[in-house]
matplotlib code that plots the C-alpha trace (Angstrom):
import matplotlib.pyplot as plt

x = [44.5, 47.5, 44.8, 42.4, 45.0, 46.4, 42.5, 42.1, 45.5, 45.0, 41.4, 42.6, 46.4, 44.5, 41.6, 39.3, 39.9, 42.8, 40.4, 37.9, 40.9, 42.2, 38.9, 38.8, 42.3, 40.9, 38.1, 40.2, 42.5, 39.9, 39.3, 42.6, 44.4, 41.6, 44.8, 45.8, 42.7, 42.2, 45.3, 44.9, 41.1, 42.8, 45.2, 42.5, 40.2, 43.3, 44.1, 41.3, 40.4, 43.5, 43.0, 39.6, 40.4, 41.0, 44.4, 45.7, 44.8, 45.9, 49.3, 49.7, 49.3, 51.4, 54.5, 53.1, 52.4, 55.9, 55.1, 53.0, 50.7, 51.5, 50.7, 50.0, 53.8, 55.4, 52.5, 53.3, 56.9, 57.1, 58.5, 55.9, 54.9, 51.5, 49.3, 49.3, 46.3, 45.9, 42.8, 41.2, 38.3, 34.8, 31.1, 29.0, 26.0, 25.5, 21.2, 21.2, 23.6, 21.2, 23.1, 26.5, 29.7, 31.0, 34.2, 34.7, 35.2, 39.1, 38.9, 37.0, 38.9, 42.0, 40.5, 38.9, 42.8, 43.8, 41.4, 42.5, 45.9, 44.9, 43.2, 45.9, 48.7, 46.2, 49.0, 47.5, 45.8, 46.8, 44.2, 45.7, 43.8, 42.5, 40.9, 38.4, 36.0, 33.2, 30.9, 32.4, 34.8, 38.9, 39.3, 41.0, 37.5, 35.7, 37.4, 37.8, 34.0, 33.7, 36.1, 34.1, 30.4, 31.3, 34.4, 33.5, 37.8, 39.1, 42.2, 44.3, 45.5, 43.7, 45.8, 43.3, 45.6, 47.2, 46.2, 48.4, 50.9, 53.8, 52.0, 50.6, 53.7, 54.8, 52.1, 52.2, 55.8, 55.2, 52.6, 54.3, 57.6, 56.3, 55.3, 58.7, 57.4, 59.6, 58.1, 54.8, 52.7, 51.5, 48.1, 47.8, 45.9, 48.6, 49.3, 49.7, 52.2, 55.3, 55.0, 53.8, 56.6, 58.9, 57.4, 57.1, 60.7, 62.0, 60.1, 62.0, 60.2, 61.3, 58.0, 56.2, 54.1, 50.6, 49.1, 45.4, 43.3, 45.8, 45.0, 47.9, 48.4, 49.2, 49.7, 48.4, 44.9, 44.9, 42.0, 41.0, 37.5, 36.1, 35.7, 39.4, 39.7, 35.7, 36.2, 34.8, 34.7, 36.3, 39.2, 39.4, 39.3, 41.9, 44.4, 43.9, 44.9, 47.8, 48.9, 48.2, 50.2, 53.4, 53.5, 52.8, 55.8, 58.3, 56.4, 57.9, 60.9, 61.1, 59.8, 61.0]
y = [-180.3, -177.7, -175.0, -176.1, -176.0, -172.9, -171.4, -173.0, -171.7, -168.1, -168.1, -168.5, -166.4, -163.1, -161.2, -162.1, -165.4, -164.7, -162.4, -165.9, -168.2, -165.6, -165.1, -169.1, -168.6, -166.8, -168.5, -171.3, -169.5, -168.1, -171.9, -171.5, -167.9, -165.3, -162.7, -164.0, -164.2, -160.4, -159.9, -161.9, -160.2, -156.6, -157.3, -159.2, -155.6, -153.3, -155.3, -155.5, -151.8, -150.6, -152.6, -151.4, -147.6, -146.1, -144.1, -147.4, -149.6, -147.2, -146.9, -150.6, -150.5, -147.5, -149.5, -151.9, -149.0, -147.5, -147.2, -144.0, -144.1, -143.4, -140.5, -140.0, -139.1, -142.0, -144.4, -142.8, -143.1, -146.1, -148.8, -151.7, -154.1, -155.4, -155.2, -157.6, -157.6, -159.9, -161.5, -160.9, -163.5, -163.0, -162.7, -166.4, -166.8, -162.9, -163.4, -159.7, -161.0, -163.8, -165.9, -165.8, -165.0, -161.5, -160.0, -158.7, -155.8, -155.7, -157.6, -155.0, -152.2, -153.4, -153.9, -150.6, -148.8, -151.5, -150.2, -146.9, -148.0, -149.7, -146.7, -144.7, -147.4, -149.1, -152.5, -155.6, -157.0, -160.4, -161.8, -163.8, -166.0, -169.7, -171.1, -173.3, -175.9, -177.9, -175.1, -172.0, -170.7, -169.3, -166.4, -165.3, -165.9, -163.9, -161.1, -161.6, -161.7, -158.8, -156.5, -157.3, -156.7, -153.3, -151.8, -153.7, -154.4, -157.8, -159.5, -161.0, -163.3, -165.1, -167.0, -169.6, -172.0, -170.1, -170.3, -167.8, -164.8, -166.8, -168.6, -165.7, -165.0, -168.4, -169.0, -165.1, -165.8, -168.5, -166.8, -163.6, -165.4, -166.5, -163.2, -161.7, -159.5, -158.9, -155.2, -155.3, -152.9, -155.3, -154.0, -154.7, -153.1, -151.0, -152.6, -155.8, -154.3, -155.2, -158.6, -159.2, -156.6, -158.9, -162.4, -161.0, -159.9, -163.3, -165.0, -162.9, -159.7, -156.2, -154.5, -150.7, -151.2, -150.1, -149.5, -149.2, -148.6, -146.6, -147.5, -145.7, -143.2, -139.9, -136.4, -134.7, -136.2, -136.7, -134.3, -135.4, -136.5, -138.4, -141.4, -142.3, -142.9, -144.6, -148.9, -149.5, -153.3, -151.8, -150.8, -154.4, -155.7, -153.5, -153.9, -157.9, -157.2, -155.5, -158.1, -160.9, -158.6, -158.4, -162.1, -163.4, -160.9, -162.2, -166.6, -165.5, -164.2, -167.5, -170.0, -168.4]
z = [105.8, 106.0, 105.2, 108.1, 110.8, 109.3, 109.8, 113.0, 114.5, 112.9, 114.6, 118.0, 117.7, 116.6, 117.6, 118.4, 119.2, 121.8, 124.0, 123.7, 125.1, 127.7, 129.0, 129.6, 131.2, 133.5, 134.5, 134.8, 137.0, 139.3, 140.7, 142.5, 141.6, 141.9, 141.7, 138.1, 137.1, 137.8, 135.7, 133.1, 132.8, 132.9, 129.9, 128.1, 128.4, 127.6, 125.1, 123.4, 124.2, 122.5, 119.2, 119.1, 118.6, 115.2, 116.2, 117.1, 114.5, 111.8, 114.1, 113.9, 109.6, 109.1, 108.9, 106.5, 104.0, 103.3, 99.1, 98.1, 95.8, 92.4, 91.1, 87.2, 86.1, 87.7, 85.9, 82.7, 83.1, 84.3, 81.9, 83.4, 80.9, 82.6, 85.0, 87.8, 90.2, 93.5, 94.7, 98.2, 98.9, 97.9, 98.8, 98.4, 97.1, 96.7, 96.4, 94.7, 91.8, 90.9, 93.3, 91.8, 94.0, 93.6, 94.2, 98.0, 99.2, 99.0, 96.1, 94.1, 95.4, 94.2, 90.7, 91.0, 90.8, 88.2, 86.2, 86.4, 85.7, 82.9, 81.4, 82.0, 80.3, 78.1, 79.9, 79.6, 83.3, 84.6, 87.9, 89.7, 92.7, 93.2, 96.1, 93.9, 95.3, 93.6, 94.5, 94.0, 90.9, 91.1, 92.1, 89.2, 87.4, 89.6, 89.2, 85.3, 85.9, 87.6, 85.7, 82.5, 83.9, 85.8, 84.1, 80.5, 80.2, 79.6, 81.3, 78.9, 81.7, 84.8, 86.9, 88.8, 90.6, 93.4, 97.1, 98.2, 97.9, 97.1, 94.6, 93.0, 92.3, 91.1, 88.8, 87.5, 86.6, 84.9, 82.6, 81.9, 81.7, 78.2, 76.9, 78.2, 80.6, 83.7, 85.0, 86.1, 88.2, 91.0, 92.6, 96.2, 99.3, 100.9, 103.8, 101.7, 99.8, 101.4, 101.8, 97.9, 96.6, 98.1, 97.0, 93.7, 93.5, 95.0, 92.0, 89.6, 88.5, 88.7, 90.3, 90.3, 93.7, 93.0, 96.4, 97.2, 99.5, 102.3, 105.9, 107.9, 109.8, 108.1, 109.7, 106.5, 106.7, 110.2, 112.4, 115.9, 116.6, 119.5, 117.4, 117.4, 120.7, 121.1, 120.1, 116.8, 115.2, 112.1, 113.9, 115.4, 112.1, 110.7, 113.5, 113.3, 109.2, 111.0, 113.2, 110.7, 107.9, 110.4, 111.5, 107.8, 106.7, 109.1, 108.1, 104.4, 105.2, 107.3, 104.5, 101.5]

ax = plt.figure().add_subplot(projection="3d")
ax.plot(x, y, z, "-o")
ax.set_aspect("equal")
plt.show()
């Protein structure tokens, strides 16, 4: 039940479910305030104008992303005793993979660097996701799954329980808690990074951030095309990552 309302209230707080409930504002308003109405209209389109651009979504992630990525010296040198890599939903049902759910996108991305890390430190890799139901595997499996069918490695550990960051954490410490680990190189999308560095350092380990998949702004990549000021969906989506990123940082800080 916690989950549901959790979806429910996430659907309507973020894009694009705020624009849906402002738009009914307004429409409401216009049966007795045709001058709110206007406004509220106005702020809705800005609004969703401005999260719609490239240049602003990858303004809104750039303070999520304040670890670099590593480069081959610090992995080597780096006294991490495993692998840790996080889980980031799936595809259903995928009919081109006889059926089966595969990893998703962010999900495969992340174990895409983990297996470069891996190759690099020959560490051991723990997965770590739940979210089970009757119908579909952990998440934890999946990606064991995947990492074995496209990379041809095997985790040594698949944590299948967790429904969340903090429990990723709770449930990796547990695990590696028993093999004496305490440094692990915890693989993350970048702009996740901050908020799982932390969690994972609350539950006890010492932690090498392994960011993935940069989504920031960055002067030294950075060349101005038309496109970053024309709305794309993909820039909605990222800047709704970014919103969802910075209110679930501040619900952690708050809870634990």
């Amino acid at each position: 039940m916690e989950f549901s309302i959790g979806q429910i209230i996430k659907a309507f707080i973020f894009p694009p479910g705020v624009f849906i409930i402002l738009i009914l504002i307004a429409l409401w308003l216009l049966n007795f305030n045709v001058p709110a109405a206007k406004r509220v209209l106005k702020i809705s389109a800005l609004s969703l104008y401005l999260l719609s651009l490239p240049i602003v979504s990858e303004l809104l992630i750039t303070p999520l992303e304040p670890y670099p990525a590593l480069d081959n010296d610090a992995i080597v040198q780096s006294s991490a005793q495993a692998i840790v890599i996080l889980s980031a939903g799936r595809f259903k049902y995928a009919t081109e993979y006889d059926n089966k759910d595969v990893g998703g996108d962010n999900t495969f991305g992340r174990l895409r660097y983990g297996v470069k890390l891996h190759k690099v430190t020959q560490l051991p890799i723990l997965l770590t996701g739940g979210l089970a139901d009757d119908k579909n595997i952990p998440l934890g499996e999946l990606m064991a799954r995947d990492l074995w069918d496209n990379f041809e490695i095997k985790s040594k550990w698949q944590e299948n329980k967790s429904k969340n960051t903090a429990e990723n954490a709770e449930f990796s410490r547990e695990m590696l808690l028993k093999e004496n680990i305490n440094h692990i190189f915890l693989v993350s999308d970048a702009w996740h990074m901050r908020r799982a560095v932390s969690i994972f350092e609350k539950a006890g380990f010492i932690v090498t951030p392994a960011p993935t998949r940069f989504r920031g702004f960055y002067k030294e990549a950075f060349s101005f095309k038309i496109d970053n000021i024309l709305p794309s969906v993909t820039a909605l989506k990222y800047s709704y990552y970014a919103l969802h990123e910075s209110l679930g940082t501040v619900w952690y800080k708050i809870r634990y």
